[in-house]
N, C-alpha and C positions, 0 to 999 in steps of 0.2 A: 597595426601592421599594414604597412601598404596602404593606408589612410582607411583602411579597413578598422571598426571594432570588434578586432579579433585579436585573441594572444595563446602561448601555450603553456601549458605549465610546465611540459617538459621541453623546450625549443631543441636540444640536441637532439633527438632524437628526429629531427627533420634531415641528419645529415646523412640517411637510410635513404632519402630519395635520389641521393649522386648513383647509389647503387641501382638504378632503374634499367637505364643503357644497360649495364652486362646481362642485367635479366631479361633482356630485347635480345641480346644478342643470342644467350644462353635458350630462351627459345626457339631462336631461326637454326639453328645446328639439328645438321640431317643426315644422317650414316651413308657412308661412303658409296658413290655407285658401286651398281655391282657390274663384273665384265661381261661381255656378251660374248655367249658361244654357241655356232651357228649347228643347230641341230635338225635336219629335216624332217624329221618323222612330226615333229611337233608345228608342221608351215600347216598342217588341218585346220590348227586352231588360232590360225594369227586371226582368221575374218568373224573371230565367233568374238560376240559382244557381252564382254565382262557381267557379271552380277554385283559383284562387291568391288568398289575402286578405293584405293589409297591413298590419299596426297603425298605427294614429293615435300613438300614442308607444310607447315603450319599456317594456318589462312589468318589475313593479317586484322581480321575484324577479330578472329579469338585471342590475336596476344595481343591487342588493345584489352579487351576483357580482360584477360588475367594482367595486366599491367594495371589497370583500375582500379581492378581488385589489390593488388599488393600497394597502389598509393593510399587507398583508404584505410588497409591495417595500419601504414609508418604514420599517417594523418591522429590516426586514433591511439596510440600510442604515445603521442606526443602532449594530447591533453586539450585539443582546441576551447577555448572561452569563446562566446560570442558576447559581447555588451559587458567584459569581464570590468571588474570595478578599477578606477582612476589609480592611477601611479600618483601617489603622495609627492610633493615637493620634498625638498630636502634633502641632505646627503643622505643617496642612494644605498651606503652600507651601514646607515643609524636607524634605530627602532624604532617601530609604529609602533606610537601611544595610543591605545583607543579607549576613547572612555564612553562609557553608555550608562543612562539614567538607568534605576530600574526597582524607581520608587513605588509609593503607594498608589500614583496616578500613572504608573509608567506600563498596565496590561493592555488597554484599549488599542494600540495601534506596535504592540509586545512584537507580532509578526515580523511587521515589515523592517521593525529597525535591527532585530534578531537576521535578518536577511542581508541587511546591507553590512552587522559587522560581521557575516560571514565571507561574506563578497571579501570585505578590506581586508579580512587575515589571509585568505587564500591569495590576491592581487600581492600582499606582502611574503606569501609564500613562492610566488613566480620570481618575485625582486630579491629572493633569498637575506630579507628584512628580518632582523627578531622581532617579535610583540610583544608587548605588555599591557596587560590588562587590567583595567578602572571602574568597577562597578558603584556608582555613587551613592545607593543607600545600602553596603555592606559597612562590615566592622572596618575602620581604616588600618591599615596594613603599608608595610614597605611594597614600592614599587618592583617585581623584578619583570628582567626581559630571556622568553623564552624562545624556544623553535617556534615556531607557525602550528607543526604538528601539535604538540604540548595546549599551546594558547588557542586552537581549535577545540579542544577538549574540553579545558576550562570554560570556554566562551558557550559550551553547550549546556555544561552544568550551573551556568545563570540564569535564574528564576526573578520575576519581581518580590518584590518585600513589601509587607504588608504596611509598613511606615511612611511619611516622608523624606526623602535623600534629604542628609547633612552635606551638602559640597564642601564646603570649607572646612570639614575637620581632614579632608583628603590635599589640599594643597600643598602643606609640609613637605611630605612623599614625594608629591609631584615634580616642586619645584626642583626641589634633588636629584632628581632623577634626570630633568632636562638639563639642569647643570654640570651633571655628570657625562652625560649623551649629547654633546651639542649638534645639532643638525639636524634634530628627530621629528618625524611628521605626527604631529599628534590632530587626531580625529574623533569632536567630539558629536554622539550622537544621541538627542537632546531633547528633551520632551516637551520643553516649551514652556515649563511650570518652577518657580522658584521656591524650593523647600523651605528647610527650617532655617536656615543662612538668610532671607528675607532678599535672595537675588542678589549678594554682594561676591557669586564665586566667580561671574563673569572678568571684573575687574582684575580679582586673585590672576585666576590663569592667562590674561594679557600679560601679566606682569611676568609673570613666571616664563612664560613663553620669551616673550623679548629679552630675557637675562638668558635663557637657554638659546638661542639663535634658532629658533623651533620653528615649521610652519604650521599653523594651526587652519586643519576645515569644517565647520560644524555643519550637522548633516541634523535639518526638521521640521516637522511638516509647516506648512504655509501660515495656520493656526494649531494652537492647543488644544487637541479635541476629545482631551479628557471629561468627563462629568464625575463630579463626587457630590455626596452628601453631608448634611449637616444639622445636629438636630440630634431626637427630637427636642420639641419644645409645647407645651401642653397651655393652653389658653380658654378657660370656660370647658363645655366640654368637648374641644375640638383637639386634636394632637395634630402639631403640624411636624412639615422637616422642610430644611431649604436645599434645593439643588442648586450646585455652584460647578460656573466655567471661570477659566481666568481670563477669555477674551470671546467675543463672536467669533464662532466654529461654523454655522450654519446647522449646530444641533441643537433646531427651535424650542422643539416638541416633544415629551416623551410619557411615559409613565412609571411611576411610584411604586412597588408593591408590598403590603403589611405582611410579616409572613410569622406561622409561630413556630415555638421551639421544635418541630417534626417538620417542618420548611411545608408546612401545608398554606395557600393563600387566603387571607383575611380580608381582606381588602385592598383595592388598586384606588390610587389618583393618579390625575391627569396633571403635567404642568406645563409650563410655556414661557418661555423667555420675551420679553420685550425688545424691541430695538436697540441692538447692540449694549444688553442687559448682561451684566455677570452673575446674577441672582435668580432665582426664581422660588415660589413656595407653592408649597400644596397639603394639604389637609385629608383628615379622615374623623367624620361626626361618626363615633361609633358607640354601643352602649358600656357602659365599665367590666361585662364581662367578658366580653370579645376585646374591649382596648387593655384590660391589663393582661388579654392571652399575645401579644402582642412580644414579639423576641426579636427580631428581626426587620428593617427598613431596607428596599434594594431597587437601583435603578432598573430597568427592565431589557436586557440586551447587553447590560454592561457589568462586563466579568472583571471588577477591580476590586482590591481593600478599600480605597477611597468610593465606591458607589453603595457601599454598605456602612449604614450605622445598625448595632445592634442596640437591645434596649433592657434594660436589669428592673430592678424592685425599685430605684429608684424614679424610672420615667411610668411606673404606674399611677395610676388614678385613684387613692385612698376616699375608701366613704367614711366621713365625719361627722360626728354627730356633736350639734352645739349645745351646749344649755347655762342659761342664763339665771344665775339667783336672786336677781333682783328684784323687783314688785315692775307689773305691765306699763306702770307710768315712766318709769326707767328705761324701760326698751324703746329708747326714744332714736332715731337716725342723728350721727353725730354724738349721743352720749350714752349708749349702752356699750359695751364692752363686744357683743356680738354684733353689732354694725361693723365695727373696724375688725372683727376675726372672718367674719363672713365672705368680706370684700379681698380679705388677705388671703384665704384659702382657695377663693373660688379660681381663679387660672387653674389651680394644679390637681382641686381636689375635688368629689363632691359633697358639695355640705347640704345636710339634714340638720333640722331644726322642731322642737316637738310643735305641736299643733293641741291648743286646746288643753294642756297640761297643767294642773293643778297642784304646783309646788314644785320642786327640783325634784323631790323625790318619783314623783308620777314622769316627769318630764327623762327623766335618765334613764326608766323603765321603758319607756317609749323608743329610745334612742337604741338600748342594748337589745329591744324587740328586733331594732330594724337591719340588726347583724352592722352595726357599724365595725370598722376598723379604729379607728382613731375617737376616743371621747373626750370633747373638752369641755372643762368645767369653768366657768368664767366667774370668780369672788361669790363660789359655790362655800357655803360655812359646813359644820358639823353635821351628816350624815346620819339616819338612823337606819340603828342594826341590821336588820334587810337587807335595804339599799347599799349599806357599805358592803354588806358581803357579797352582794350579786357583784358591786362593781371589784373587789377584791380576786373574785372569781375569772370575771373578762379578763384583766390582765394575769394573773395566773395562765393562763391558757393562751397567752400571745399577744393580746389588748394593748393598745397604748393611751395612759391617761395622763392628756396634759393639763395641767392646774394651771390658772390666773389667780393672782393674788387679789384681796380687795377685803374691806372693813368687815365681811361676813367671816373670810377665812382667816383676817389676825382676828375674828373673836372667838373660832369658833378652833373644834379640839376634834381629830380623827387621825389615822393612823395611814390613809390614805394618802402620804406627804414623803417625798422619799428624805427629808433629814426635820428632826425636832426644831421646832419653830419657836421663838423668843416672841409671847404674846406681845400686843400691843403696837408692835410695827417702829418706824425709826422717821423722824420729819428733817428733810436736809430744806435749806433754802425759805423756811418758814419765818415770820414775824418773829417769832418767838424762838428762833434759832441760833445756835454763836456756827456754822455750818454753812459753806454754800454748795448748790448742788453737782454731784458727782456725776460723769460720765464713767464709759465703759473701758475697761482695761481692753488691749490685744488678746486674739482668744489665743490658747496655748496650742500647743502643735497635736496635742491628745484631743482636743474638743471636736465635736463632730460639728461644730464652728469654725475651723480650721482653714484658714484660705481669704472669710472675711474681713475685711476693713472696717470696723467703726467709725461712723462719720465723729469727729470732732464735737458736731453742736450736739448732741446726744446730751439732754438732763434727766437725771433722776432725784425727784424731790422725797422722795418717800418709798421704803419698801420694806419690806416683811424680813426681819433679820434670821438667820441661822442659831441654835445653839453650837457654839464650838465644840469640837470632839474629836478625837483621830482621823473619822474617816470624810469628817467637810471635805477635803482636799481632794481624793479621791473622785468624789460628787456630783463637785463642783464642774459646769460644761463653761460657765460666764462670771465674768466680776465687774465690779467698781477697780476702779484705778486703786482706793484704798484696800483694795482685797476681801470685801463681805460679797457674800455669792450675790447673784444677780438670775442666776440657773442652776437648776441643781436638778439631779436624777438619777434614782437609784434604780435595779433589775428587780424582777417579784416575780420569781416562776422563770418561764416564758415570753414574760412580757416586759413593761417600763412605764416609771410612772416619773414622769418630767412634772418639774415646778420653778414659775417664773416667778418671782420675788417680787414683782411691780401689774398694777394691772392692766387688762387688755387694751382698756381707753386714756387716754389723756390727761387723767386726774391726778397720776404719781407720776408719768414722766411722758417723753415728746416719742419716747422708741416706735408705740403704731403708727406715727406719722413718717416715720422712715422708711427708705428702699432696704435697710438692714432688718426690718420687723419680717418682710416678706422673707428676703434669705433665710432667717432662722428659722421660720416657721416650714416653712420648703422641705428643710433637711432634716425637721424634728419630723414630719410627716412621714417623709418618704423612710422612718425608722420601724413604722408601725408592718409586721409580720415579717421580719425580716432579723436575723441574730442582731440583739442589742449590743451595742459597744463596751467594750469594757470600763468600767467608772474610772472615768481618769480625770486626771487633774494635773498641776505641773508636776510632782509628786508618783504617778502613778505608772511612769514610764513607755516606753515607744508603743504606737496604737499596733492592734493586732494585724497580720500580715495573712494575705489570701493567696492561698495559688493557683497557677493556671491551670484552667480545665479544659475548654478547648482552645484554640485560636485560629484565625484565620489567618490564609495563605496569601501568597500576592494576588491570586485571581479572586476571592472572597469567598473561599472555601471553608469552611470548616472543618478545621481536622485534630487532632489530638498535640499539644502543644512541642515546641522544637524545644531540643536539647538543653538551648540557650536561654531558655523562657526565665525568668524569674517571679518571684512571687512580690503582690505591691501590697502596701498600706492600706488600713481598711478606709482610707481619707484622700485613697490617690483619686485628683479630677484632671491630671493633664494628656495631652493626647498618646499615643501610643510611640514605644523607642524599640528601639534592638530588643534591647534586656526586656521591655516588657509589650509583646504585640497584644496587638487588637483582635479582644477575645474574651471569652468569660472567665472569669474568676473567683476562686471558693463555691463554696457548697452551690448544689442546684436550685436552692430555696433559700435568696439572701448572700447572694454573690455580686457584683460588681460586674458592667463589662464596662471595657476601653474599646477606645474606636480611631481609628486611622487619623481622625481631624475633630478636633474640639467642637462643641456647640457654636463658636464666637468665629473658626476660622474661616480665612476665605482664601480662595485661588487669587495666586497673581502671576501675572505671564513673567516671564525672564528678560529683563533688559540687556540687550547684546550690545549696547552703542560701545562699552568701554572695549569691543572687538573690531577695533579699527583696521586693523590689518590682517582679519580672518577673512577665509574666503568660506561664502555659503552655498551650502547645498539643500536641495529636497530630499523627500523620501522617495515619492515617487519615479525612481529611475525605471530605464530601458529595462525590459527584463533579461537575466540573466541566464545564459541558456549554457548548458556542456553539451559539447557536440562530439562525445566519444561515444555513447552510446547510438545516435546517428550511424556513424561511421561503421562504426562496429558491423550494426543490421546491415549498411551496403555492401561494406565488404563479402557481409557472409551471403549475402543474396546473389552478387557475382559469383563468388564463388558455386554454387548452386545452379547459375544460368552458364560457369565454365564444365558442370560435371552434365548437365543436361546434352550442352553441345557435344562433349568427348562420345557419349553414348551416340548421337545421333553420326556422327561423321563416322564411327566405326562401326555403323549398320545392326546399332541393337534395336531400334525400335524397326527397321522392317521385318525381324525375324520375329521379335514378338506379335506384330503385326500377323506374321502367316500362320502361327501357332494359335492364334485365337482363334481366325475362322477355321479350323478344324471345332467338327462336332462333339468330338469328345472336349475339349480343350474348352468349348464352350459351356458344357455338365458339368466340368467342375467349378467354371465359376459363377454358375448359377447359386449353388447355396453362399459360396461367400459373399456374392452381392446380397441376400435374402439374409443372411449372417449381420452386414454392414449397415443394411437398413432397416432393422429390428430393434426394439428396445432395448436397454439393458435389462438383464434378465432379471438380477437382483429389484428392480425399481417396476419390473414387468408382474414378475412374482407379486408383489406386494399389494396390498389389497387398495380399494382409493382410499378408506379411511384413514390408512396407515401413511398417507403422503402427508409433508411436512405442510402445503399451502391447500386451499378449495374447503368449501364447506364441507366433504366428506367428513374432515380432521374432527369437527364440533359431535359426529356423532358418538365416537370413541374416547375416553379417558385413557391420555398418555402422558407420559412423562419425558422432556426433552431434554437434551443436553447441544451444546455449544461446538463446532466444529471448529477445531484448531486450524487444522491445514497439517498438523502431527500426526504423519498416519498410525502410530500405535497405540499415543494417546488416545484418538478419536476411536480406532480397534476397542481402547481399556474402558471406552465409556459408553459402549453400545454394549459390550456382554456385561458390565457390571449392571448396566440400569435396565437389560434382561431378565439378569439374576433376581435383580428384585423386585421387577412385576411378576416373575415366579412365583415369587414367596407371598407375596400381596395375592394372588388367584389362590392359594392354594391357605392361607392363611386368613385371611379375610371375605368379607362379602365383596369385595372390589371387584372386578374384571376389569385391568387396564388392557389397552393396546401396544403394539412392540412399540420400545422408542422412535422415538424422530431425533435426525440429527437435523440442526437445526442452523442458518448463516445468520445471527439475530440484526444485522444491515438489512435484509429482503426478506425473509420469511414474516409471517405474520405469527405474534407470539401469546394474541389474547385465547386458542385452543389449549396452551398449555399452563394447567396451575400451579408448578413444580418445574425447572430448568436448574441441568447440573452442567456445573460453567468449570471445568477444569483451566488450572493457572498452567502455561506453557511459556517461561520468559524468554523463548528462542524464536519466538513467533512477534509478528509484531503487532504494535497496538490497536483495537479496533477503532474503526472510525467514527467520525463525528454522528453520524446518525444513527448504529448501532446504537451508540453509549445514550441518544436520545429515545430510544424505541424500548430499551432496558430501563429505562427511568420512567419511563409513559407504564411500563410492564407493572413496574414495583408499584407505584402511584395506583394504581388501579385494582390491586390486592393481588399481584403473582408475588411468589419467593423463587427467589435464586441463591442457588447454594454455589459459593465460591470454594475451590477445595486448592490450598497453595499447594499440597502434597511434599510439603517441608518439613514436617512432622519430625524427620530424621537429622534435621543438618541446620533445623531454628535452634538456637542456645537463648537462653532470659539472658534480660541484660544485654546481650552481644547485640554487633551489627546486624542490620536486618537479611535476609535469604535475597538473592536475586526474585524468585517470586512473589515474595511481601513486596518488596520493591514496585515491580510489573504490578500485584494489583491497589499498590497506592498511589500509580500512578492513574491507573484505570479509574477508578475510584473518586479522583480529585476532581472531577467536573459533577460526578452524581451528587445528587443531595439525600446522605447517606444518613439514618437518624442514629442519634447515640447509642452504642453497643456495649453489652456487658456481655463476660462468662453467662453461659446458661445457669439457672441458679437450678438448686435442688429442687424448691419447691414451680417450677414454671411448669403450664400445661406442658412444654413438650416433651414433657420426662415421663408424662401419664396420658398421652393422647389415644395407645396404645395397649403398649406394655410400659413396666414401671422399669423405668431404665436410671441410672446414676452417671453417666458416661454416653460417648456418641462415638465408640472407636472406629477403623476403619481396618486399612493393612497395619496401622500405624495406631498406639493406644497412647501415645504421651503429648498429643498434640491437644490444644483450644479451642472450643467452639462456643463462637460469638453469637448472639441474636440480639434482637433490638432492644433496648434496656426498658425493664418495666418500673412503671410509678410506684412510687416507697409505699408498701403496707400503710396505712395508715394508724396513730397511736389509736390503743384501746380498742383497736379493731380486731375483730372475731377472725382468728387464725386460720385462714384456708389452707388444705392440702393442694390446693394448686392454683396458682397465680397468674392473669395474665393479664396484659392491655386490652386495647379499643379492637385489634383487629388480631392478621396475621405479619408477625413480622416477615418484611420484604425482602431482609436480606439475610443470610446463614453463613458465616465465614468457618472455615476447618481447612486445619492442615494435615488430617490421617490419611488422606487418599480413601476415603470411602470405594470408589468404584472399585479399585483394585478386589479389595476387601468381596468386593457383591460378583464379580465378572467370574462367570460358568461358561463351560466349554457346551457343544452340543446332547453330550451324555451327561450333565449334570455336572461335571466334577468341576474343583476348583483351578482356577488360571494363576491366581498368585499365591505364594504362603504367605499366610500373615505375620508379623514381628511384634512378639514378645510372648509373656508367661503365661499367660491366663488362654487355656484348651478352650476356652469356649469365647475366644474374642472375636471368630468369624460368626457367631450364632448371633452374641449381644452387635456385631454389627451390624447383620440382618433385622434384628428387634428398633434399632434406633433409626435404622432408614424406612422400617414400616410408619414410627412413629413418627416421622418428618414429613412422609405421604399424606397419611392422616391428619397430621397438624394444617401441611397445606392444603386440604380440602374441607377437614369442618371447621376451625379458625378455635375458639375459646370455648366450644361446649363443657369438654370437662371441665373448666373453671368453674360452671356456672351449677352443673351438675350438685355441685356440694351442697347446694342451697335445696337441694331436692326435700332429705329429712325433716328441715324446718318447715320449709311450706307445706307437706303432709299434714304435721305435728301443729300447725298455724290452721289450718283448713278442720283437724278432728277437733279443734278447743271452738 
């Protein structure tokens, strides 16, 4: 406007300024003289000198002022933009397309392109444009076009996804739509990064565009300055991961961090890109029980699904234990059967070998001392008694024993074989053979071989044959092309006991010499403590199916899986889709996760060249200012300096003026000055230990709760968490101090070891350092009790409460650890009192605490259960406070809802027990143990 970067969103509304002049005029209007009538008695007072004067009209500095004033409300009314976003090409009354990335790589710079397509709907809201909106890694869907208003809405409820964007399952839609709309500005805002399409959507939408007579402007940054991960990948005893860009960003530098399944840190690496490097690695030498506590891999500052790989049962570190039946002149390098197992295993695993061992038998006993996970037996023959039972035992109880074939084990006879064996063995390709040698069949889609390729030169001259029977097929994991197993493994207990047909070395066939010896042995490893698969074969029907337990969000949050989740194969290895994100899968112990990008993938930037006739933009635009709240403020501030002047010209401040210097006049405002410059009484009153900030806080035990900015709320959580350091002095050995309310942005929170954080969805979300000073709080052993006070208006099944809502949003940036129902047996049902329930005002609501590690089997049955510490967080929707809030005479503030007379007592018993839990942590767990250790100590 006027070569101005200015626009309005309302521009009629400027035609209120024609009306300026009458308001000029309409101020200069002065009541009519009055007539003079000449009266002498009154000629005393012609020469006496006025006190109070008049104006004849209105002085023209004040109806500037108020004219000022009334162009800055018709200005502000009107909607001014400063730097407001670009007028699309195109016909002026066809739809803005906009399309925005808002992939797995698409959080890191989420802000600013979320900014610009707020910019372009509301610029298309001034041009009275419809929009439509294009989210490219959503489900594809028809295109429609809505109001501005509508597609502002929508455009708010777009999140990233934790996937990489499909473009090209979205062009169909598209091109129809530009077909249908010709003339329409489509605007794409672009992250720089080519999804699963391999970068071919650019092409797509030139095309589409030029049949629709479109103009297209893509809006992105200079480079791609996403980082993701990849990985891991397990070498010796090292575990790396690779960080990938898809082009030089100028992000050289950064760090790694190992995290485990409680988001506690394990270890950090440093990595570093080279010179215009799309790659970089980094490592962590750690011992095997810190690296398979290992759940989690995360760039450090970078909040995406793509900078997080997670890590399952199978990127652990198995100890293996070898043994060889050979004679010592046999363990030769190059022709013992554990030379080529040892070398196969060590990238992934760690392998133990006896020392000094004096037959297989001593040598096994050594291994099963050493707590291996995994035992293999290498042309290991018949077993005695003992020995087999110890090792019959291991796997019983979870063990995984895997067999090599070889002339000890076709001669020898034990039960330690998961299918009856046809002594004597089978010679293919020998002198004396009518037979040449077999390779390996394709493994079947049930084999936990599934996925590999058999090379072609693969020979098997010789292997230990099967007896046939119903359940070979079942079995069977591998074959020959003629169909005699080649792998076979059956379940025992707990555990599995795999057998390979041929042996480890080179003497019955070329398989250890293969990159295929390693893959198998990888996948049979990574089987060891973890649910065995079910014996399949082609026969034995679709492999079992795991469902999602958590998954992560587009930021790499963790959180309890979407709607839409599906449940994968227990054989799935490809990267993460719609139907199944990146996230854990099946049981806690032997689950699966998926992850945003494969171990193999790599970033690659997006080729724009087939956008010949797009126009480009940056991110980085002019910033975007509304200048109605400006305005607003001047208006009202004229207004304010035209009520100052009214008073002044009509002689109120000299009369106030004379009325203060009287001495009385000056006594009474002496206390209200003394009034004005006094503390608040409330905060005067209060004692210093009792202030929310200053060392004083450390000497008193209090209990704090969370200031909404809702003054009844915050009213309902100061008398309720009154009520119950009542009940705690009067009940307990405790003495707490009166609450603190508490701003958790600026207050300091390590005084208090209990904060009650009432949910308020009318209020708005706390900020970024809050929710980090909360997170530092938890991390450090404080609990916070969230109360949604939904308790009445949650439905199971239904949609969630506006409050659930508010705090899943709150929530999504913390690193919140897994929760379950309180269970019966958890310390904080007995911290106390023995409570069953945690009601509030409210008795039908859930309360969450941080989920404790499964009882262990054949373990001595505790009356009360708990983890490592105190859990951090307490989630309830009963409205506890309510429930506790006492008036200054004791009596109660709310009635409580429902049947049970005594649900305000059991409510008071379970917020003792919550106090208590938060200041001694698990004693009564441990308590239990008291009797035996007496009973241990008198024997």
């Amino acid at each position: 406007m006027f070569g101005l970067p200015l626009s309005f969103a309302a521009p009629l509304a400027l035609a209120a300024l024609l009306a300026l002049p009458a308001l000029w005029y309409l101020l200069r209007v002065t009541p009519p003289r009055p007539r003079r009538i000449d009266f002498p008695p009154l000629r005393i007072l012609a020469d006496l000198l006025p006190e109070r004067e008049t104006p004849a009209r209105t002085p023209l500095w004040l109806m500037l002022l108020r004219l000022a004033a009334a162009a800055c409300l018709i200005l502000a009314v009107a909607g001014p933009v400063w730097n407001p976003a670009a007028t699309r090409v195109g016909d002026g009354r066809a739809p803005l397309v906009l399309i925005l990335d808002n992939g797995a790589t698409a959080a890191q710079d989420w802000r600013d392109r979320i900014r610009i397509a707020t910019d372009e709907v509301e610029g298309a809201a001034r041009a009275g444009r419809p929009v439509a909106l294009l989210a490219t890694a959503s489900a594809p869907a028809g295109l429609e076009a809505t109001g501005p208003g509508p597609a502002l809405e929508r455009l708010r409820a777009i999140q990233p996804l934790p996937h990489l964007a499909a473009r090209d399952a979205h062009l169909p839609a598209l091109a129809g739509f530009l077909e249908q709309h010709p003339g329409s500005a489509v605007v794409w805002i672009s992250d720089g990064i080519a999804g699963v399409d391999e970068g071919r959507f650019p092409a797509g939408l030139a095309e589409a565009v030029a049949k629709g007579t479109a103009a297209l402007t893509v809006l992105k940054g200079d480079r791609a300055p996403a980082l993701a991960l990849a990985g891991p990948e397990g070498s010796g005893g090292r575990i790396g991961v690779r960080v990938l860009r898809a082009e030089a960003n100028g992000r050289d530098a950064g760090t790694v961090r190992a995290l485990d399944a409680k988001g506690l840190p394990l270890a950090e690496g440093a990595f570093g890109f080279a010179a215009n490097a799309t790659e970089a690695e980094t490592g962590f030498d750690l011992p095997v029980e810190i690296r398979n506590a290992i759940a989690r891999f995360e760039i450090a500052g970078e909040r995406s699904a793509g900078a997080v790989t997670l890590a399952d049962e199978r990127g652990r570190r198995r100890r293996v234990g070898l043994v060889f039946g050979g004679t010592t002149d046999q363990a030769q390098p190059l022709l013992s059967p554990s030379y080529y197992l040892s070398r196969a295993l060590s990238p992934f695993a760690d392998v133990q070998e006896p020392r000094g061992g004096k037959g297989a038998a001593e040598s096994i006993g050594q291994m099963l001392d050493a707590q291996v996970s995994v035992l293999v037996l290498a042309d290991v023959g018949a077993l005695d008694p003992a020995t087999q039972e110890r090792v019959a035992g291991f796997v019983e109880k979870g063990g995984l024993l895997l067999r090599f074939a070889g002339p000890r084990l076709a001669a020898g006879s034990d039960d330690l074989v998961p299918v009856r064996l046809r002594r004597g063995g089978r010679v293919l390709g020998g002198a004396l053979s009518w037979e040449s040698p077999k390779t390996l069949a394709p493994f079947a889609a049930e084999s936990p071989f599934a996925g590999l390729k058999p090379p072609a030169d693969i020979g098997v001259r010789r292997q230990i044959l099967a007896e046939p029977d119903g359940d070979l097929a079942r079995k069977t994991w591998a074959s020959l092309q003629d169909g005699t197993p080649i792998v076979t493994a059956a379940k025992r207990g707990e555990g599995l006991v795999v057998l390979v047909h041929v042996t480890a070395d080179t003497t019955w066939s070329n398989l250890p010499l293969s990159g295929l010896f390693l893959d198998m042995l990888r996948r049979t490893v990574a089987l060891a403590g973890t649910t065995p698969p079910a014996e399949g074969g082609p026969q034995a029907g679709p492999p079992p199916v795991l469902a999602p337990r958590l998954a992560l969000d587009g930021f790499g949050t963790l959180n309890p899986p979407p709607a839409t989740a599906r449940a994968i194969p227990a054989t799935y290895t490809d990267r993460a889709t719609p139907e199944h994100p990146p996230g854990f899968y099946g049981p806690v112990d032997g689950g699966l996760a998926v992850n945003a990008l494969k171990p193999d993938d790599r970033l690659r930037p997006l080729d724009f060249a087939a956008l010949q006739t797009a126009r480009f933009g940056g991110l980085s635009q002019a910033d975007r200012r509304d200048l109605r709240g400006p305005l607003f403020l001047a208006a009202l501030g004229l207004l304010a300096l035209d009520t100052l002047a009214t008073l002044w010209l009509g002689g109120f401040f000299g009369l106030m003026a004379a009325r203060w210097r009287r001495p009385a006049a000056a006594a009474l405002l002496l206390p209200g000055l003394l009034l004005a410059g006094a503390p608040d009484p409330a905060r005067a009153a209060e004692p210093q230990a009792n202030r929310p900030n200053g060392i004083e806080s450390a000497l008193v035990t209090r209990i704090a709760y969370v200031l909404t900015g809702d003054a009844t709320v915050d009213e309902t959580s100061r008398a309720g968490l009154s009520g119950l350091t009542q009940m705690l002095s009067s009940r307990t050995a405790l003495e707490p101090g009166e609450p603190a309310g508490i701003d958790p942005g600026k207050d300091e929170l390590a005084f208090y070891p209990l904060i009650y954080w009432p949910i308020v969805p009318s209020r708005p979300q706390p900020g970024e350092q809050a929710i980090r000073r909360i997170d530092a709080f938890m991390k450090n052993g404080g609990t916070v009790i969230f109360d949604t006070r939904d308790a009445m208006t949650a439905r199971s099944g239904g949609p969630p409460t506006a409050e659930a809502l508010y705090l899943q949003r709150m929530l999504a940036t913390l690193e919140v650890p897994e929760l379950e129902p309180v269970p019966r047996d958890h310390v904080l049902t007995k911290a106390f009192y023995l409570v069953d329930s945690f009601p509030g005002r409210y008795a039908n609501g859930q309360t969450w605490v941080e989920a404790l590690p499964p009882a262990g089997d054949g373990a001595e049955r505790r009356p009360a259960r708990a983890g490592d510490g105190v859990s951090p967080i307490v989630i309830t929707g009963n409205d506890l406070a309510s429930a506790w809030a006492v008036g200054r005479r004791g009596e109660a503030l709310y009635p409580v809802v429902g049947g049970d007379p005594r649900q305000r007592e059991m409510s008071f018993r379970g917020g003792v027990n919550l106090v208590m839990y938060a200041l001694t942590g698990n004693y009564k767990a441990d308590q239990v143990h008291v009797p035996a250790l007496l009973e241990r100590l008198g024997q």
